[in-house]
LUMNUPA-953683 format. One record per residue: x, y, z of N, C-alpha, C in turn. Coordinates in steps of 0.05 Angstrom, whole numbers, padded with zeros to 5 digits, always signed. Last residue first. Layout:
XYZXYZXYZ;...
This chain:
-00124-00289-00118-00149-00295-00135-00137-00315-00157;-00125-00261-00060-00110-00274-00071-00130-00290-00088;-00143-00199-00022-00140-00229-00027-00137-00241-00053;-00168-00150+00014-00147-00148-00009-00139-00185-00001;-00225-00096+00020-00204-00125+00028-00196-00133-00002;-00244-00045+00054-00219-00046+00036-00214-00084+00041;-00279-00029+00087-00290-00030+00065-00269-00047+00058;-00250-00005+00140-00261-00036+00146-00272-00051+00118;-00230+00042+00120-00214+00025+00118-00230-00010+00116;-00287+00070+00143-00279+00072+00108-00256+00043+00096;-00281+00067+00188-00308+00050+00176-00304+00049+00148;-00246+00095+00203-00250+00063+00212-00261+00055+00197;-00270+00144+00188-00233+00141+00177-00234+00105+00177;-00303+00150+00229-00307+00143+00205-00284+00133+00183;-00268+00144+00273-00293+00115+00269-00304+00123+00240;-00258+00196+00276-00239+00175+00268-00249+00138+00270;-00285+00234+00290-00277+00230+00261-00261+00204+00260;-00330+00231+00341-00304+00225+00331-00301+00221+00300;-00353+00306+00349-00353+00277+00340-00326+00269+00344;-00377+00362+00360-00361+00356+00368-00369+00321+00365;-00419+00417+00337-00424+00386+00352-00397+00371+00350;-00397+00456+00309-00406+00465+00330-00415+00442+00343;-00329+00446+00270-00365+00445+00277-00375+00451+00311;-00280+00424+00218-00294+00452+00248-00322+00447+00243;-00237+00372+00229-00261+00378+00218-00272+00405+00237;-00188+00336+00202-00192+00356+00218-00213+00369+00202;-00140+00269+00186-00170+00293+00189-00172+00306+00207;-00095+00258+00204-00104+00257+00182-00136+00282+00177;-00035+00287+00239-00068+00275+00245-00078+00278+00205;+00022+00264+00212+00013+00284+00219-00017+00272+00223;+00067+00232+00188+00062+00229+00217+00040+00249+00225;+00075+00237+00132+00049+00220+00144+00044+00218+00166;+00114+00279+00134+00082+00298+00133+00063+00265+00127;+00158+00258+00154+00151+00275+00176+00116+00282+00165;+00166+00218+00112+00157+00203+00135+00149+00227+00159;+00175+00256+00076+00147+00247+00068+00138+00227+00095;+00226+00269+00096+00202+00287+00090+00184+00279+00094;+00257+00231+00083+00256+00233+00110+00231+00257+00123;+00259+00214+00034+00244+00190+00052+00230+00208+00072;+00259+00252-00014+00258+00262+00018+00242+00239+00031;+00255+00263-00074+00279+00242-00064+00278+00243-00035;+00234+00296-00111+00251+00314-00084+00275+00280-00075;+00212+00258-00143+00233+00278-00145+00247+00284-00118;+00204+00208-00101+00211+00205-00123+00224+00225-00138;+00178+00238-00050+00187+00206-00054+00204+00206-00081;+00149+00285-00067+00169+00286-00050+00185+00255-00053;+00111+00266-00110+00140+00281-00113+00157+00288-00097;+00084+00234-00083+00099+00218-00098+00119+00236-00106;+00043+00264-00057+00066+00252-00041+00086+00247-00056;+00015+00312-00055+00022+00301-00078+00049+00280-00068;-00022+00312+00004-00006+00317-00015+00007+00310-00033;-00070+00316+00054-00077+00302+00038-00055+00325+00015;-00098+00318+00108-00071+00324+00109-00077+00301+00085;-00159+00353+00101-00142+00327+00111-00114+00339+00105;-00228+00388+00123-00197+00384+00113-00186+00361+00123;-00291+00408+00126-00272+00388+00133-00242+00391+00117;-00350+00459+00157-00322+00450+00133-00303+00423+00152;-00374+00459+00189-00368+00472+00169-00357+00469+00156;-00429+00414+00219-00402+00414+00214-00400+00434+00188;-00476+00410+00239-00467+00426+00260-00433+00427+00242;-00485+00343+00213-00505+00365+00225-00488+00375+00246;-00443+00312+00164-00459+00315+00192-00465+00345+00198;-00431+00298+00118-00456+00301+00112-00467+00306+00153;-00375+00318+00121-00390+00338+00114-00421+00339+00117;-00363+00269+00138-00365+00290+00151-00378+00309+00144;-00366+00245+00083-00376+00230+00109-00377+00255+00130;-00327+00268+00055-00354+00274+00055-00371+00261+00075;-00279+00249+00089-00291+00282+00084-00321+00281+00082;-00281+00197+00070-00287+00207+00108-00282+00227+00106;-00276+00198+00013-00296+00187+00028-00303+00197+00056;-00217+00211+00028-00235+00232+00006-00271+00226+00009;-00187+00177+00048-00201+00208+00056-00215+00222+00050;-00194+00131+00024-00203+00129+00047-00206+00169+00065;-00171+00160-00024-00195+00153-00023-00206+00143-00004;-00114+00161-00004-00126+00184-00013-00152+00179-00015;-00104+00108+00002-00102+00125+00030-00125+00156+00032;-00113+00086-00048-00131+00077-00025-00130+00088-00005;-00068+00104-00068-00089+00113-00074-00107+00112-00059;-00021+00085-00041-00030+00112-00030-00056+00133-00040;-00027+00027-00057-00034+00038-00028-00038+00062-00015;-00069+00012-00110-00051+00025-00094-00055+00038-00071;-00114+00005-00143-00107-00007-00113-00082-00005-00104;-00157+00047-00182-00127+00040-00173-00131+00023-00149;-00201+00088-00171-00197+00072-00184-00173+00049-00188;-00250+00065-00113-00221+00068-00129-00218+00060-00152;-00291+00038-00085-00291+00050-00102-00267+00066-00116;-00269+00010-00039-00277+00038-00039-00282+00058-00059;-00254-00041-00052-00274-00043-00030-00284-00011-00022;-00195-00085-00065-00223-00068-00075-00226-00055-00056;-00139-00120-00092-00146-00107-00075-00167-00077-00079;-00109-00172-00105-00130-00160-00115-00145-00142-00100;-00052-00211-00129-00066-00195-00103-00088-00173-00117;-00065-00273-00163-00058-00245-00164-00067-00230-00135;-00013-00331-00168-00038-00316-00155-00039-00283-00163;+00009-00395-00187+00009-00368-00196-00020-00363-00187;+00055-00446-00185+00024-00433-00173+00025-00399-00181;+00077-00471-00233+00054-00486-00221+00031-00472-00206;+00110-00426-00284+00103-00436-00252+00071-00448-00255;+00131-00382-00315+00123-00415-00308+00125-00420-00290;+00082-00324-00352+00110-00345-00325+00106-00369-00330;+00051-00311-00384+00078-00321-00398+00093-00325-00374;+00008-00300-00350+00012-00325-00365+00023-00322-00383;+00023-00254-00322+00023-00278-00309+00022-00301-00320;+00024-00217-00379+00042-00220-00353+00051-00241-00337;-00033-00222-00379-00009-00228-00405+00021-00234-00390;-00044-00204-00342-00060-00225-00343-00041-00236-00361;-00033-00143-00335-00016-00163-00317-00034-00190-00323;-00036-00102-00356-00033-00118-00382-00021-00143-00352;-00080-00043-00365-00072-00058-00349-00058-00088-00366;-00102-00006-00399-00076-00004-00401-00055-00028-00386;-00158-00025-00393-00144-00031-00430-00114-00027-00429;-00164-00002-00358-00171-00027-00358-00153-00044-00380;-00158+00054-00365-00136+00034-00343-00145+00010-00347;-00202+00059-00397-00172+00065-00411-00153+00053-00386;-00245+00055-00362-00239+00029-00389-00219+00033-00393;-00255+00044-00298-00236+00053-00316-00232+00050-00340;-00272+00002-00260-00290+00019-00264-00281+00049-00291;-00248-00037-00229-00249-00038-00264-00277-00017-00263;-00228-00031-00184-00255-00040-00195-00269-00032-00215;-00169-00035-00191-00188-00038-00164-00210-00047-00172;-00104-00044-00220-00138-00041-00222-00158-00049-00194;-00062-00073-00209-00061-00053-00209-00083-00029-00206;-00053-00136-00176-00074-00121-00198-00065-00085-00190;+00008-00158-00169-00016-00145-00157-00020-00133-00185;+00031-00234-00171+00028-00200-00182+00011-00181-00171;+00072-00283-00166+00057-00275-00147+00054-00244-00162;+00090-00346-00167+00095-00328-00179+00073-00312-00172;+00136-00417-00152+00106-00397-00148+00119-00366-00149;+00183-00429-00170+00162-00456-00157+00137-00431-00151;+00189-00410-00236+00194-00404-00209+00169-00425-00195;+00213-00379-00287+00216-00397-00281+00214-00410-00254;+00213-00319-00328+00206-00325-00305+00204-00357-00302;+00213-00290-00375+00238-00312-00371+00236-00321-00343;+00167-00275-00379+00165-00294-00395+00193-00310-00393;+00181-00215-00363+00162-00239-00345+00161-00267-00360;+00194-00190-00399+00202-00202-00376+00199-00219-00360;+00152-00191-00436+00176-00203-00444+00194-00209-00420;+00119-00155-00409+00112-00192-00414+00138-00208-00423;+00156-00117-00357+00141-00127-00376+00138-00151-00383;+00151-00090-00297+00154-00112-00303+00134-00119-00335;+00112-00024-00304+00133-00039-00293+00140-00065-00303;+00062+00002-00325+00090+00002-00322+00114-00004-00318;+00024-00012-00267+00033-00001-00287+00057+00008-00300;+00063-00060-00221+00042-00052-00228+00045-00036-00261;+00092-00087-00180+00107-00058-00199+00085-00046-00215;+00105-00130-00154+00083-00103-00144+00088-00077-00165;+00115-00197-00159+00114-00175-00179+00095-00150-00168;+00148-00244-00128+00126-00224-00119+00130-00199-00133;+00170-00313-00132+00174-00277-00141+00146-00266-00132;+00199-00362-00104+00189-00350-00105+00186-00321-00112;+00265-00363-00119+00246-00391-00123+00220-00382-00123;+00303-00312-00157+00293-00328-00134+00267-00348-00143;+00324-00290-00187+00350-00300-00171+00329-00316-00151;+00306-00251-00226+00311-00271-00238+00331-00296-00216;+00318-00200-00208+00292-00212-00203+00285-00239-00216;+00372-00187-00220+00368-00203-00194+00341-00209-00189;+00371-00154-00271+00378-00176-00264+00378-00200-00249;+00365-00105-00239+00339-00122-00242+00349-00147-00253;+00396-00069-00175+00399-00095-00206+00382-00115-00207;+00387-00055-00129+00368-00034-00158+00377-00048-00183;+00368-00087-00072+00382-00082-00093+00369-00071-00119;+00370-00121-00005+00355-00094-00027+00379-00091-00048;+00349-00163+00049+00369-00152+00021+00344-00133+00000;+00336-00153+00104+00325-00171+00084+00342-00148+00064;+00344-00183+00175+00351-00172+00151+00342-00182+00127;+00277-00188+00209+00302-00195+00205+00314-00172+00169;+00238-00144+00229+00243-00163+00241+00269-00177+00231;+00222-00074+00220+00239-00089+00207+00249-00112+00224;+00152-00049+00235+00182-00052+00244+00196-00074+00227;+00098-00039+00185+00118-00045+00213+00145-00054+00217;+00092-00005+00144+00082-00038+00142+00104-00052+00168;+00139+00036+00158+00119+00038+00144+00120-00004+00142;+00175+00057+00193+00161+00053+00202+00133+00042+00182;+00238+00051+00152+00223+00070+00162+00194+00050+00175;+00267+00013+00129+00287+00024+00159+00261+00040+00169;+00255+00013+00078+00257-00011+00095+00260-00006+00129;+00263+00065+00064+00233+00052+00075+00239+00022+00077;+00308+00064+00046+00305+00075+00069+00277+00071+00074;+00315+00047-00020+00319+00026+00017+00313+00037+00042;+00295+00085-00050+00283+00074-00035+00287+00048-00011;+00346+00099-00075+00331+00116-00051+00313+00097-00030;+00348+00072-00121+00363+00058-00095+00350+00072-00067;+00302+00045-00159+00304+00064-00141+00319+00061-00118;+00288+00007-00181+00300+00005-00192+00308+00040-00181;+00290-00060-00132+00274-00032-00139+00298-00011-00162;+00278-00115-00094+00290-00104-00130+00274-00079-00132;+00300-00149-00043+00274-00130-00049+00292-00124-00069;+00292-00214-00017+00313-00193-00034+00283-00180-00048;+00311-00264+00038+00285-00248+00022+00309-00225+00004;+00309-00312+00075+00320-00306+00052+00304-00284+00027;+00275-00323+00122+00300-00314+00122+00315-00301+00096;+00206-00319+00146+00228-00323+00124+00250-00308+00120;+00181-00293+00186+00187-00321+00187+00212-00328+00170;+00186-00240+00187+00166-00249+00205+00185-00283+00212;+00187-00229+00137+00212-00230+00148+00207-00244+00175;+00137-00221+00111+00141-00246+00105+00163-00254+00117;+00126-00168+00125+00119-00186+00138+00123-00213+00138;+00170-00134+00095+00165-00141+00131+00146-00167+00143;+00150-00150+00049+00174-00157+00054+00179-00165+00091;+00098-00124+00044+00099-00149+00034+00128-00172+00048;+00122-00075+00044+00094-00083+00066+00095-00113+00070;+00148-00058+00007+00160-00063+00038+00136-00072+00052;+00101-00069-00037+00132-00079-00032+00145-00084-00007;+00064-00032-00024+00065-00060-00017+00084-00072-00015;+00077+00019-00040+00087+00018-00007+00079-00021-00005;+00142+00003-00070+00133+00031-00062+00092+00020-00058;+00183-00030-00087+00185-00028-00059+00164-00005-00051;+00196-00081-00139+00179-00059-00132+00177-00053-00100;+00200-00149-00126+00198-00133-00147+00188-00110-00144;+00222-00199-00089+00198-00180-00083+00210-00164-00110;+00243-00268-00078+00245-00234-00091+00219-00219-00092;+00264-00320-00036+00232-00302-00040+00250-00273-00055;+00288-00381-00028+00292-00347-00041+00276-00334-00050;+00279-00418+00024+00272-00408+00002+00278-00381-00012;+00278-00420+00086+00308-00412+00074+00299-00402+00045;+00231-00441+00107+00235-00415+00108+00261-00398+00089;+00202-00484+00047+00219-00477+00071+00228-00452+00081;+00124-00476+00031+00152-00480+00028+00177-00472+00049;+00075-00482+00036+00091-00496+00056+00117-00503+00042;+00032-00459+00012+00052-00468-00007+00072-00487+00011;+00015-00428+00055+00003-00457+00048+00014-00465+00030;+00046-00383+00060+00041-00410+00080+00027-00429+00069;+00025-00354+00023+00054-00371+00015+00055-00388+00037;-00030-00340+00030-00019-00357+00013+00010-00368+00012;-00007-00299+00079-00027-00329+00081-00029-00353+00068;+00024-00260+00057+00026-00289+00080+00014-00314+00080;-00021-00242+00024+00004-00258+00012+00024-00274+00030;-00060-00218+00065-00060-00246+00039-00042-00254+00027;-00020-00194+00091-00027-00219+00108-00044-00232+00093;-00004-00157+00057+00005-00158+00066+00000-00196+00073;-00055-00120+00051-00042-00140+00023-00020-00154+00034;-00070-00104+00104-00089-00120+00092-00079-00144+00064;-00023-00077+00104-00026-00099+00131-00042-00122+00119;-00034-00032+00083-00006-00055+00075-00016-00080+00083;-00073-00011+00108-00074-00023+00075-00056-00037+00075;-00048+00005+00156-00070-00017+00153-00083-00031+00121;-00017+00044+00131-00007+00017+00145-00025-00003+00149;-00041+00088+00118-00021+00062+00103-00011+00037+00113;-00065+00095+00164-00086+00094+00146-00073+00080+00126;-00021+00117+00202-00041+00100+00203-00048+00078+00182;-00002+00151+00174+00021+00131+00168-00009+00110+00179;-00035+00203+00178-00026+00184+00160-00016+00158+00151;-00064+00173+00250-00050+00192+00229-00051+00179+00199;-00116+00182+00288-00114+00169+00265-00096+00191+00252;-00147+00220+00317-00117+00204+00322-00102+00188+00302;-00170+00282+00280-00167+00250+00282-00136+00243+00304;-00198+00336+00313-00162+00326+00302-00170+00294+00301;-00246+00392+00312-00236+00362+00319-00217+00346+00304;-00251+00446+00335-00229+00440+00313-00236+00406+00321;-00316+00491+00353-00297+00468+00356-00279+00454+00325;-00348+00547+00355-00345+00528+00345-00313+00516+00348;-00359+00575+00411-00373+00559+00398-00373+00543+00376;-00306+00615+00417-00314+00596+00434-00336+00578+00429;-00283+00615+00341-00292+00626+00371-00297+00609+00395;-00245+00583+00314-00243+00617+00306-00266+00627+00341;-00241+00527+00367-00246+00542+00331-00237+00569+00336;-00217+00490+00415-00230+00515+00400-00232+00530+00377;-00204+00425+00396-00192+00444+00407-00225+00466+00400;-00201+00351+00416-00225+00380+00406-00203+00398+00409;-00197+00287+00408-00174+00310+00409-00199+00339+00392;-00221+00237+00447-00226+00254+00424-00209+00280+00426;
């Protein structure tokens, strides 16, 4: 347990080990190893031309892992910036080479597609020139607890104008979110293990390392930024009884499962 001393000798700083990048990485991991799972049982050949669509954070999550085995992979983002989270520590180390390109043209180049673009992104008309031995989208929506994201969400229209024999969605719940995005789920795995702390006896207050990330990523443009402020401890709690914060951080993530519907 990482304690330090508070404002006095009686009350205590307690630091999660649990960093940021933690807490994304085990979400990846989770959307990650259902879309493993399912494309192994498709028992298609490793050489196959797998396109991934969207790189921000399932995308590369999705990509590393499937590199694992499969040789022929191409990530489409329409963000060239973003190839440097292929190279970054995020959804683990980079096992073989896997191609990146910001010509959407090229989402049209492979046997298998994996649509993560979510709101916004990949439209029906696009998707309707899709032609592919299996076709793959994430729900954008967690638990339809949203009517105006429910009503905005259009990936059902999406999936049935492809052609393809197997078509799955990644569907990822389990913390009341509204969104299943991976840095939503990061933010609501904290926002939960605050109050979780708060509700303990002897504790004054809780804080996280919790920031508008997407404008460092996307304006600012700072891979190299946003990879220095997820390396940081996630929670930090002052109290006069001294815990681990980080079995709750555990217990929030263990909620989250993400499988193929």
């Amino acid at each position: 347990m990482n304690v330090d001393t508070g404002i006095t000798s009686e009350v205590f700083t307690i630091k999660s080990e649990t960093k940021l990048i933690d807490i994304f990485n085990e979400i990846i991991s989770k959307k990650s190893d259902a879309v493993f799972q399912y494309i192994e049982s498709l028992n298609i050949d490793i050489n196959t031309r797998i396109v991934v669509i969207g790189t921000y954070f399932t995308g590369v999550g999705i990509v590393k892992k499937l590199s694992e085995k499969y040789e022929n992979i191409l990530l489409v983002d329409i963000y060239p910036h973003l190839e440097e989270l292929l190279y970054a520590p995020i959804g683990g180390e980079l096992k073989n080479k896997i191609d990146f390109s910001s010509n959407l043209d090229l989402i049209y180049s492979g046997e298998l597609v994996i649509d993560t673009t979510g709101f916004g992104g990949i439209t029906t008309e696009q998707s309707s020139k899709f032609d592919v031995e299996a076709f793959i989208i994430e729900d954008p929506v967690a638990e339809d607890n949203d009517e105006l994201l429910k009503q905005k969400n259009n990936i059902h229209e999406r999936l049935n104008s492809v052609k393809s024999s197997n078509k799955k969605i990644i569907k990822t719940k389990g913390i009341n979110t509204k969104t299943s995005g991976t840095m939503t789920l990061s933010i609501g795995v904290l926002t939960n293990a605050l109050n979780e702390c708060l509700k303990k006896e002897g504790v004054l207050y809780s804080a996280c390392e919790m920031g508008f990330f997407e404008e460092v990523i996307f304006k600012e443009k700072d891979i190299k930024k946003f990879l220095e402020i997820i390396n940081r401890n996630a929670l930090k709690i002052s109290t006069i009884a001294p815990f681990s914060c980080d079995d709750i951080i555990l217990e929030e993530l263990g909620k989250i499962e993400s499988k193929m519907i």
